[in-house]
N, C-alpha and C positions, 0 to 999 in steps of 0.2 A: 546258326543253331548252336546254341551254347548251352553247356550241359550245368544242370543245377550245382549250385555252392556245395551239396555235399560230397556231389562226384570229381571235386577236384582234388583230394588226394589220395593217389597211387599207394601211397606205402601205409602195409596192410603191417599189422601186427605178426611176428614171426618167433619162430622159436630165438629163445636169449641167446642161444650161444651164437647166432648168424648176425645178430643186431650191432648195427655200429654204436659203439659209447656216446657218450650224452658230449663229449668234447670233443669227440668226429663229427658229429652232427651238426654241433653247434658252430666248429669252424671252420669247414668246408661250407655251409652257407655262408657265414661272415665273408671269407677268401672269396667265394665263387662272386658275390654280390662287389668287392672292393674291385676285383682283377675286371667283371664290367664296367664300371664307373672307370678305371682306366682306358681302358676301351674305348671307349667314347668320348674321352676325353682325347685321347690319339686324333680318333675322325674329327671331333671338333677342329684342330687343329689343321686337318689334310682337307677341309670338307671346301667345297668348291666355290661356294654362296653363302651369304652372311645368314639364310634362313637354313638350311643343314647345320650352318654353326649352331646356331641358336637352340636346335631342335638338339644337338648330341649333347651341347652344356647344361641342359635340361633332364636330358635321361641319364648324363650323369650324376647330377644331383640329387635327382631320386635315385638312384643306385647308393648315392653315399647317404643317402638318407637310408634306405633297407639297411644296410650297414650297422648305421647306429643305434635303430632297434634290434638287430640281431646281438648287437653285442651287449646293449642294456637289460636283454629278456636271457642269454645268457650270465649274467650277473644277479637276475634274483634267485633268492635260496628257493622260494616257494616256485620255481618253475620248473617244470615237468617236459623233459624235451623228449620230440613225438619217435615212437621206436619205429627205426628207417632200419631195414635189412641193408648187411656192410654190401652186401653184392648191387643193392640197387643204391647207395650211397658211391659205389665206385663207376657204376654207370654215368650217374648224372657229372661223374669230374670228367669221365675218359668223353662223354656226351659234347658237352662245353668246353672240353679243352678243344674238341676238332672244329667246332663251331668256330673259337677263337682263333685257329688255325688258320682258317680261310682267310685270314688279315696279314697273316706271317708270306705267304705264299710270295713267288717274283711278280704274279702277274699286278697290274698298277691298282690301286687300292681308289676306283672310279665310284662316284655318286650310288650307283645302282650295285655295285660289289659292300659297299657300306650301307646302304640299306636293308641287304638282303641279311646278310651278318648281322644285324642289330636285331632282326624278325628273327630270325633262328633262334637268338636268345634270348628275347622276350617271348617265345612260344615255347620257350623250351623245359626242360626237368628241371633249370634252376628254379622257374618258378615253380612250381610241383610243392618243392624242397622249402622253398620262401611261405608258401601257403601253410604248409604243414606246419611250420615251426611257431605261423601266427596262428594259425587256429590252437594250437596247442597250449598257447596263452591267454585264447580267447580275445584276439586282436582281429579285424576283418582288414585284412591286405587289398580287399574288393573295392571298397568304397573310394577311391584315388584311381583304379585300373584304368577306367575306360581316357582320362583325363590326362594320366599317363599316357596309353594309348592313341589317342587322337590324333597327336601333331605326325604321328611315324605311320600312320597309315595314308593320313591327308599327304604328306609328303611323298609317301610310294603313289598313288591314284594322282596327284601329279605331275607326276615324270613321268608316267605310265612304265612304272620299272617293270622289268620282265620275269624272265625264266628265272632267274637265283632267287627273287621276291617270292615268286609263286612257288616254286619248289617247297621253299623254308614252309610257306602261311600253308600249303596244303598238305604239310608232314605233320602241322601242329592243329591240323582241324582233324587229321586221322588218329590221332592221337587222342585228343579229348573224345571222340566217337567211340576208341576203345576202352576208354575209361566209362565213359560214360556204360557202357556194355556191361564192362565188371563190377560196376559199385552194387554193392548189396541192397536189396528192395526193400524200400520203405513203408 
């Protein structure tokens, strides 16, 4: 159940003086999207089978691809970056730093402990945050998702990864439920 393209962004228009600047905005997405791609590029490295490899030097390249548009859509004059309240811009850093975190951790850094971690952040506020900044250019981030997507789900369904997998995917389907809740009716 996936909730329509327009209830996917969170950040609702707020009084100015709560809103984070147009170069908090713009580079806390850039960082959050560059610090994934290394990320994955870690597990590529630690990943246990050359098809884990394969699948993390892949979403890391689309990480450093989102990257490059954020930084190129931050560089045009005529662009209009979408107004993110500083308190839900600080969310989504403290959100994904802890996510990131789970990789920091002593316990061993196993197939299904990187799987679960890569769901967390691709269901997560970053992209919220990614969406917002391409719709806000009139860019569709959608059109590549599912394609994106594929190889990291086919990978969890099979290894039949567990608890850390499902955790993550059914924090980020409650999530779009409650979006989907609050988006104003069309």
């Amino acid at each position: 159940m996936s909730a329509p393209a327009e209830t996917r962004n969170p950040f609702v228009m707020a009084d100015p003086e709560t809103c984070a600047t147009p170069e908090q905005v713009m580079g806390t997405c850039l960082r959050l999207e560059l610090e994934a791609a290394a990320l994955y590029k870690q597990f590529e490295a630690e990943a246990p089978d050359g098809e884990l490899a394969r699948l993390w030097a892949a979403m890391a390249a689309a990480e450093t691809h989102h990257a490059r548009l954020v930084s190129e859509l931050a560089s045009r004059r005529d662009f209009v970056v979408p107004a993110v309240p500083l308190s839900m811009l600080r969310g989504v850093v403290d959100r994904v730093g802890a996510i990131r975190g789970e990789a920091e951790t002593a316990a061993p850094l196993t197939a299904e402990r990187m799987l679960g971690i890569t769901a967390a952040l691709e269901f997560s506020e970053m992209d919220d945050l990614f969406t917002a900044v391409c719709r806000a250019a009139g860019v569709s981030n959608e059109a590549g998702r599912a394609e994106h997507l594929a190889p990291l789900v086919e990978a969890v369904l099979a290894r039949q990864s567990g608890d850390v997998v499902v955790r993550h995917l059914l924090a980020a389907l409650i999530r779009l439920e409650r979006r989907a809740g609050a988006a104003p009716a069309h």
